[in-house]
Structures are given as C-alpha cells and as structure tokens.
N, C-alpha and C positions, 0 to 999 in steps of 0.2 A: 504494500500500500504506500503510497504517496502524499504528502501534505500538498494540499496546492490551494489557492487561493482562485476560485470562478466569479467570474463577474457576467450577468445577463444582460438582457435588451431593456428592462425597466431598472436599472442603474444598481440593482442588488447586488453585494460584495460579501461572500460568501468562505469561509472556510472551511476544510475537514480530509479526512481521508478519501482515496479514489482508489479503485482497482487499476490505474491507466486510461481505461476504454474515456473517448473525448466523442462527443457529439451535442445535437440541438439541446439533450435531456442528460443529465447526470445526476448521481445518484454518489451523496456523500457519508458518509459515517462521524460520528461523533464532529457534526457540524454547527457551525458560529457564525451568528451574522455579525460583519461589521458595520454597526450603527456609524462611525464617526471614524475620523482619522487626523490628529494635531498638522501642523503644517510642518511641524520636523520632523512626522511620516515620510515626507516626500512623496505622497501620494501610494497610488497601489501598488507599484513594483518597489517602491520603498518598503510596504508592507513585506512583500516577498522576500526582500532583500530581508530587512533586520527588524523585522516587527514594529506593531505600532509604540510610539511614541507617549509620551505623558499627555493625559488631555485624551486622548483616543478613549472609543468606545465600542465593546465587541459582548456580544451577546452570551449567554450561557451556552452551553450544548444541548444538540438532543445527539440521539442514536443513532438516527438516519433523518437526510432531508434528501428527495426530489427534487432537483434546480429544473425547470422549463427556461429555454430562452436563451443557453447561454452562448458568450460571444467573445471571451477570453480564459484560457487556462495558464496559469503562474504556478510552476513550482515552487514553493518556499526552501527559504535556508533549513537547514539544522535552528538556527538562531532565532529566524522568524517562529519557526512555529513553535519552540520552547515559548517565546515571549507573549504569544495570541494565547498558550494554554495557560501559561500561566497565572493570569489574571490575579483577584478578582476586577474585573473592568468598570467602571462609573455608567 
C-alpha cells in the first residue's frame, strides 16, 4: 500500500492508503480529508513533500473512503504522511 495524497474535480484533498490501481474512482483506506493547508504548506505537493504545516487542518480517519472525481495522485514522503497521521489537527 501506498500513502498518497488524491485530489478531485470539486477541489477535495484527500489522504490514505491505495493499492496503486489510479483511475476516475479510488478507493482509500484509513482516509483524511484535508480541510485546510497554512501557507508554509506550500500548497498540495508541499503536503506531499513534508506534510502540512502549523495552522493546517486534516480530518480524523475512517477505514475506507470512495473518492469519485479524481484528477490528481501524489505520493507522499515517509515524512509527509508520519506528519498528516500524526495529528491531532485543529
């Protein structure tokens, strides 16, 4: 499994695990929405890169989410995704 970070067609910003498989519909494991991102994020692939930032905000988990829509896949660091689990987020 993969951490990766999906982003869709209605501006959703999503993390969790993937088997790989990339298409319109993906289906994540122990996924998190990213409500918010500080500007020393640097944005989404900052996320990717080194996780969010102070000020950022990411959702609790569930077990599986269904993403319809999507229209970007970002593999996270090692780093990034210790810092999105980490939490707990505002």
């Amino acid at each position: 499994m993969k951490k990766v970070l999906v982003t869709t067609k209605h501006r959703g910003v999503f993390f969790g695990e993937s088997d790989g498989e990339i298409g319109e519909t993906m289906t994540l494991k122990s996924a998190r929405l990213i409500l918010y991102w500080s500007q020393a994020t640097r944005g989404f692939l900052g996320l990717a890169a080194t996780g969010p930032a102070p000020g950022s905000r990411v959702s609790a988990a569930v077990p599986t989410l269904t993403i319809v829509g999507v229209t970007s896949v970002a593999e996270c660091s090692e780093e990034a995704a210790a810092a999105i689990e980490a939490g707990p987020w505002s």
